[in-house]
C-alpha atoms as an extended CHARMM CRD file, in Angstrom:
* protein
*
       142  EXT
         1         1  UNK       CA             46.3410000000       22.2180000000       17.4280000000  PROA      1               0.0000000000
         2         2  UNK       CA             45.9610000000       19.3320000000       14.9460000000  PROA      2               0.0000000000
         3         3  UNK       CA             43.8950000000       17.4840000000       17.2910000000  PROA      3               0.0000000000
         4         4  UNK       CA             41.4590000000       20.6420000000       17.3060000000  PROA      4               0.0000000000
         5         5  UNK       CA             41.5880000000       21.4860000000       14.2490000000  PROA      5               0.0000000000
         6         6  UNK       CA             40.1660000000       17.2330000000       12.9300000000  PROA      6               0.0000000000
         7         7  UNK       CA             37.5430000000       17.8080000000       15.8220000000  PROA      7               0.0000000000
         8         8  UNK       CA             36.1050000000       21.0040000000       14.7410000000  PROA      8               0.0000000000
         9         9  UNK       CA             36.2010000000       19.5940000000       10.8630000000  PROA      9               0.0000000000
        10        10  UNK       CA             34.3080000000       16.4100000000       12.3530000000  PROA      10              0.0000000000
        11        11  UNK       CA             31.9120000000       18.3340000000       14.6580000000  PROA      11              0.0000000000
        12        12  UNK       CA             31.1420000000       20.6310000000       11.5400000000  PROA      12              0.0000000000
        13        13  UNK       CA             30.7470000000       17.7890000000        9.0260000000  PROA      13              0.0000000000
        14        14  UNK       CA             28.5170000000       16.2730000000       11.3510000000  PROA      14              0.0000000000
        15        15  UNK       CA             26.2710000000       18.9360000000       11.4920000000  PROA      15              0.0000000000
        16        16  UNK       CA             26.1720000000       19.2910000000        8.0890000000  PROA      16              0.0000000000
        17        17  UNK       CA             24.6510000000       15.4670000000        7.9620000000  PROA      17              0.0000000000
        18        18  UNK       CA             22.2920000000       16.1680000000       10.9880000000  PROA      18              0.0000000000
        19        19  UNK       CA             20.7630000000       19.1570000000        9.3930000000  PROA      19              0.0000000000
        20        20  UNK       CA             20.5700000000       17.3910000000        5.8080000000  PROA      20              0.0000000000
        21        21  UNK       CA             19.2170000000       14.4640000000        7.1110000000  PROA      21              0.0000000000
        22        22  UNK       CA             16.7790000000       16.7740000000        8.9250000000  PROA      22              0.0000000000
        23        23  UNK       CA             15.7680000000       18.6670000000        6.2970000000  PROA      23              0.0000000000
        24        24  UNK       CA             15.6970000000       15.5060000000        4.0340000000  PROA      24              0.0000000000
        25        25  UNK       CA             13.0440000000       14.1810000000        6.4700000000  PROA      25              0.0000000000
        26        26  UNK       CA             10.6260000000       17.1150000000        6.6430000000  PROA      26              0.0000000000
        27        27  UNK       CA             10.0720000000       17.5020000000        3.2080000000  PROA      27              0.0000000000
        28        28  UNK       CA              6.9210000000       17.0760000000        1.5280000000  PROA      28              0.0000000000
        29        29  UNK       CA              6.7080000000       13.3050000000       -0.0010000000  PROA      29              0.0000000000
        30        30  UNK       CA              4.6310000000       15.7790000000       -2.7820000000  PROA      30              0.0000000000
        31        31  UNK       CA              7.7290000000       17.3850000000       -3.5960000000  PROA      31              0.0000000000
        32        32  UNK       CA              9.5990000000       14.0780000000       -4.3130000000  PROA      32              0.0000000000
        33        33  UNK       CA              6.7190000000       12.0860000000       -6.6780000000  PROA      33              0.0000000000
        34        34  UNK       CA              3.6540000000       12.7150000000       -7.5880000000  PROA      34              0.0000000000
        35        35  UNK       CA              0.9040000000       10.5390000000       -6.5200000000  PROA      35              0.0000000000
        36        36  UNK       CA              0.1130000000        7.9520000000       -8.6850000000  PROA      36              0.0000000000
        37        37  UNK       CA             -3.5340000000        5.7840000000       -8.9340000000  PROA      37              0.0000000000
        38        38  UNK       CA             -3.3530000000        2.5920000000       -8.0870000000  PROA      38              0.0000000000
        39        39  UNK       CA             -6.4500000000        0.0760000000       -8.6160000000  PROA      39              0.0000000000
        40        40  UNK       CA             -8.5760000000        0.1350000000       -6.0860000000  PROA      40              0.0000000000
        41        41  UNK       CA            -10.9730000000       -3.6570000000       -6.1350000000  PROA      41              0.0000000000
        42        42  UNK       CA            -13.7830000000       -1.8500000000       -8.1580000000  PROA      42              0.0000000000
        43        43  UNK       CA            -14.0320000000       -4.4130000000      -10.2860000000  PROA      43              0.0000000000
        44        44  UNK       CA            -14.6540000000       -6.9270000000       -7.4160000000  PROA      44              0.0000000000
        45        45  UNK       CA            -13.3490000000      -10.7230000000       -6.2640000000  PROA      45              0.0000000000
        46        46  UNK       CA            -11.6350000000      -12.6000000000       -8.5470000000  PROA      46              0.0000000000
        47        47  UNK       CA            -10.6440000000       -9.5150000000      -10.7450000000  PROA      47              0.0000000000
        48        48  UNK       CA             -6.3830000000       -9.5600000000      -11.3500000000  PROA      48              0.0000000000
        49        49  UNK       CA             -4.9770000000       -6.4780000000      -13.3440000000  PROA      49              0.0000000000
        50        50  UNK       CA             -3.3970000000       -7.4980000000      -16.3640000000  PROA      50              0.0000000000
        51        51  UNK       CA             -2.8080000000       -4.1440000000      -17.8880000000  PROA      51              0.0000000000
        52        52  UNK       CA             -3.0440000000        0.0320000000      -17.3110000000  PROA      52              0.0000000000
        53        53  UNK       CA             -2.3840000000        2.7620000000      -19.1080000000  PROA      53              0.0000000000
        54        54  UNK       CA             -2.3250000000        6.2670000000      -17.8620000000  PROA      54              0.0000000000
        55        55  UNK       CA             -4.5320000000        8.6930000000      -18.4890000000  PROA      55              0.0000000000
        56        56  UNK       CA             -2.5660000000       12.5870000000      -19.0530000000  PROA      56              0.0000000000
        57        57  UNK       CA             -1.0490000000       12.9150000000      -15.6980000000  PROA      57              0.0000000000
        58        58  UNK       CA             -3.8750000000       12.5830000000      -13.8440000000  PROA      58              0.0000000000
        59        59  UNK       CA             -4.8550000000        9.0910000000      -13.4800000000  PROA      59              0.0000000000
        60        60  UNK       CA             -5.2510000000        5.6180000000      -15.0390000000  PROA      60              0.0000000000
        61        61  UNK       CA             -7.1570000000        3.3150000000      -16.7140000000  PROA      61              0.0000000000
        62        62  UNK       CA             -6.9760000000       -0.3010000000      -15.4370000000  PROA      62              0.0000000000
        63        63  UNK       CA             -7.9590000000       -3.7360000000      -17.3350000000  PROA      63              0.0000000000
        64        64  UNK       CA             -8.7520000000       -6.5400000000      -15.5080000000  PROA      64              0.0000000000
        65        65  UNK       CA             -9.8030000000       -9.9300000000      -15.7920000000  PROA      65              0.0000000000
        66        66  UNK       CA            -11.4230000000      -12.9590000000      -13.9830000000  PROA      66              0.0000000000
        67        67  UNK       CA            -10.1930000000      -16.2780000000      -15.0610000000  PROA      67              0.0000000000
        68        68  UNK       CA            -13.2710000000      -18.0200000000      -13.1980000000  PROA      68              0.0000000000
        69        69  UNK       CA            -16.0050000000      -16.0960000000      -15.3790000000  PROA      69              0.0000000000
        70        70  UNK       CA            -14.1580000000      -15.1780000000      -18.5390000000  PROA      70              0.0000000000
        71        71  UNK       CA            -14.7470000000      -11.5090000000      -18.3590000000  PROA      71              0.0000000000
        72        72  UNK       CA            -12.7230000000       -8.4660000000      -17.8170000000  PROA      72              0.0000000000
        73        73  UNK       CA            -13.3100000000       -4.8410000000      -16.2190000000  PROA      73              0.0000000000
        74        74  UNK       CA            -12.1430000000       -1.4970000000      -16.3350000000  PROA      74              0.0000000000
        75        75  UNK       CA            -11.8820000000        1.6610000000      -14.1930000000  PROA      75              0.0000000000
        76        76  UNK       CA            -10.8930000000        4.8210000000      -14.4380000000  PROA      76              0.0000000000
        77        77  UNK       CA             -9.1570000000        6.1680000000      -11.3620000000  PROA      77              0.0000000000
        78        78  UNK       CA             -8.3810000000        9.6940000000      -10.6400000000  PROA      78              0.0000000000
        79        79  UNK       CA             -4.5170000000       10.0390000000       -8.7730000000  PROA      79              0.0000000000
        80        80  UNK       CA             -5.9140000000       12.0990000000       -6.1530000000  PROA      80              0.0000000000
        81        81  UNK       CA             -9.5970000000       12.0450000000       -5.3830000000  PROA      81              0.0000000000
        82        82  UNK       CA            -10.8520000000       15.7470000000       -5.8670000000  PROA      82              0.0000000000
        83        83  UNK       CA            -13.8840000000       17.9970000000       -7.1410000000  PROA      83              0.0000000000
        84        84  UNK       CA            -16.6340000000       15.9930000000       -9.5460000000  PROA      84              0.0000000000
        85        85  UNK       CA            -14.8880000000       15.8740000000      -12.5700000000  PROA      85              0.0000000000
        86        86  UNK       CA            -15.7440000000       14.7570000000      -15.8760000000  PROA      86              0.0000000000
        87        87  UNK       CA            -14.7680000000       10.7240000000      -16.2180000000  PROA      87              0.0000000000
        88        88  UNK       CA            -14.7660000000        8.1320000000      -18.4710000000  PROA      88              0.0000000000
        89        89  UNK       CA            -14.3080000000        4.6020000000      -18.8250000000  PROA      89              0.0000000000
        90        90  UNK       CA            -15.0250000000        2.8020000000      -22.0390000000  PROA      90              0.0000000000
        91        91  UNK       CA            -14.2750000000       -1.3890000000      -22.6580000000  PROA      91              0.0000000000
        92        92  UNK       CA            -14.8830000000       -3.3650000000      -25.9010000000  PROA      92              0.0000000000
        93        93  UNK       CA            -13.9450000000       -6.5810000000      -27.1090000000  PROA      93              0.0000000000
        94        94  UNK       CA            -13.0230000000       -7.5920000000      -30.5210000000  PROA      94              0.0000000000
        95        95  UNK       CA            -14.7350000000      -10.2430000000      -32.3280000000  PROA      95              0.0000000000
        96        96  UNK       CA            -15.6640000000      -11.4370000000      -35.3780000000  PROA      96              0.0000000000
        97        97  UNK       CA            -18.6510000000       -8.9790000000      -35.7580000000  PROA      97              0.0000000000
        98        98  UNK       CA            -19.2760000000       -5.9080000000      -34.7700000000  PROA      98              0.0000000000
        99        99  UNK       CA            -19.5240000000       -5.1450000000      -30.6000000000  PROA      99              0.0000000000
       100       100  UNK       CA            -21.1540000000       -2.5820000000      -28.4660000000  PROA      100             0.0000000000
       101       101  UNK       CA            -18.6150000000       -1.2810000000      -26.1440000000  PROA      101             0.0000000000
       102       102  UNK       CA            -19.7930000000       -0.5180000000      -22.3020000000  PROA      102             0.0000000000
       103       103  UNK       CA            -19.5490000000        2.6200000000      -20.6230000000  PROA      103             0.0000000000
       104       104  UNK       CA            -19.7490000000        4.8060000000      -17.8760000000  PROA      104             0.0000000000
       105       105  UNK       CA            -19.3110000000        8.2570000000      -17.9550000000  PROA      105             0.0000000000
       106       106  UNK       CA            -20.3790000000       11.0240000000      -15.7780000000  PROA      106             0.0000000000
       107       107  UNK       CA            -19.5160000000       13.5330000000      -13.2190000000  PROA      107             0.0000000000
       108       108  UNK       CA            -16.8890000000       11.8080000000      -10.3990000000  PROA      108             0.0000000000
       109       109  UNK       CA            -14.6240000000       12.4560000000       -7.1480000000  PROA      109             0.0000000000
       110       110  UNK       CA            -12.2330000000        9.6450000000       -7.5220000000  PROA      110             0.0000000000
       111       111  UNK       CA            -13.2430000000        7.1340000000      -10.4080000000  PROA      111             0.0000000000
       112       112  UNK       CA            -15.4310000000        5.7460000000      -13.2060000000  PROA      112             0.0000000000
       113       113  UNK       CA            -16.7810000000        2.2790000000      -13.8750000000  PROA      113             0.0000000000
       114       114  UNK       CA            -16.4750000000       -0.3600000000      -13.2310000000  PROA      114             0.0000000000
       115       115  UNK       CA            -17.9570000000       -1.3900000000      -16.7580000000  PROA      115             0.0000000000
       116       116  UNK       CA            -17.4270000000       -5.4010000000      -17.6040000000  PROA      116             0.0000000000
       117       117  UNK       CA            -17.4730000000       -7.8140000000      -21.0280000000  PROA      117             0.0000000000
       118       118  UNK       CA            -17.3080000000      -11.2190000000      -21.5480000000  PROA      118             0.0000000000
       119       119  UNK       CA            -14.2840000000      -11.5140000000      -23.3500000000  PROA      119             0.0000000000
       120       120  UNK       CA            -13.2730000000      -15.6170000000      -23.5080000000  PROA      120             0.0000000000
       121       121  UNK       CA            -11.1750000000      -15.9680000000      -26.4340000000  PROA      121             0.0000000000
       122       122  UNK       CA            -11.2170000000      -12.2350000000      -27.6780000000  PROA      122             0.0000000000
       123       123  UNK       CA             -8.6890000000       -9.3570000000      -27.2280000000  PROA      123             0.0000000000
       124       124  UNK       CA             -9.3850000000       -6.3090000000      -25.2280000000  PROA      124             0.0000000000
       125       125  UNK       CA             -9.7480000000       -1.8960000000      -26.1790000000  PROA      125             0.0000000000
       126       126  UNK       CA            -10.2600000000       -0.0290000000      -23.2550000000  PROA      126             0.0000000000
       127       127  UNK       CA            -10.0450000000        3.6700000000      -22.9810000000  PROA      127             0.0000000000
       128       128  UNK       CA            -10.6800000000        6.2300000000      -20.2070000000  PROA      128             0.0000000000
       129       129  UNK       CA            -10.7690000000        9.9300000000      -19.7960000000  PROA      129             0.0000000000
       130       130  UNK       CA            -10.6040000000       12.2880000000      -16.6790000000  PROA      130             0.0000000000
       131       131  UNK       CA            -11.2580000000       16.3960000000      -17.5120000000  PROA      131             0.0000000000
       132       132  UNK       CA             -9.5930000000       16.5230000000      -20.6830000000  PROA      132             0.0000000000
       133       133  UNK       CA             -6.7900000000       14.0690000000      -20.8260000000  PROA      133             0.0000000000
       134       134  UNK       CA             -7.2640000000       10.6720000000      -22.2050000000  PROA      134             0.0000000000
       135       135  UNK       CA             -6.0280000000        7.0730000000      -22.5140000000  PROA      135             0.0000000000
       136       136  UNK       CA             -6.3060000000        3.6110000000      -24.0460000000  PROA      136             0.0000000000
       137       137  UNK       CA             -5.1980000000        0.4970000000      -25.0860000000  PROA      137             0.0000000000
       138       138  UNK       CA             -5.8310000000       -2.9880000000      -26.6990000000  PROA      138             0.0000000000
       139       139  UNK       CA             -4.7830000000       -6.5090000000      -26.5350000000  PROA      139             0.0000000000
       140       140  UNK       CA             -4.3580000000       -9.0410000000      -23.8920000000  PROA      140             0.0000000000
       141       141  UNK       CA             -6.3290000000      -11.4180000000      -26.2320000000  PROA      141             0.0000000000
       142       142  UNK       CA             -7.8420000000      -14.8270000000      -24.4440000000  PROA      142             0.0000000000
């Protein structure tokens, strides 16, 4: 009886496991995290992210820069590509005087810019927007 009895208790424990782990499997990755943007080469060769700061929930807003020709780049990129939606992307660097950021802004699917400054020995702002939420930044001076 004892013998039965640990063999039913295994049999049931195991199908406890088979049906969690199948359940476990089938569900939506959606479900378990949110998609999150990730830079996509907008900027072009020789462009490393050195910064990015999200933008509401929906995106982010990534700083870049190429050692080689002293500049960096931004882009706004949407989580999930989607309906034309109103996008932003705005860089400036700091100097001495006063600057003219860049900018592009219009109507987009899946991302805005990229916009670029020379920015050899000057710090960084960079801001972007998607629908109504917004983000930005400053530093990474150089």
């Amino acid at each position: 009886m004892m013998k039965l009895s640990r063999r039913t208790t295994t049999a049931a424990a195991l199908a406890v496991l088979a049906l969690g782990g199948t359940v476990a499997a089938t569900a939506p990755a959606s479900a378990a995290t949110a998609a999150t943007a990730t830079y996509n080469g907008a900027c072009g060769t020789g462009y490393k992210v050195i910064d990015s700061t999200p933008v509401g929930n929906v995106g982010k807003v990534f700083l870049t820069w190429n050692e080689s020709t002293g500049k960096n780049c931004a882009v706004t990129i949407r989580n999930a590509p989607g309906a034309k939606i109103y996008m932003a992307v705005e860089l400036n660097i700091i100097t001495d005087h006063e600057s003219t950021p860049v900018h592009d802004t219009g109507q987009y699917t899946s991302y805005a810019g990229p916009v670029y400054m020379p920015a050899r020995g000057y710090c960084a702002e960079w801001y972007g927007a998607i629908g109504t939420a917004t983000g930005g930044d400053s530093g990474h001076c150089g």
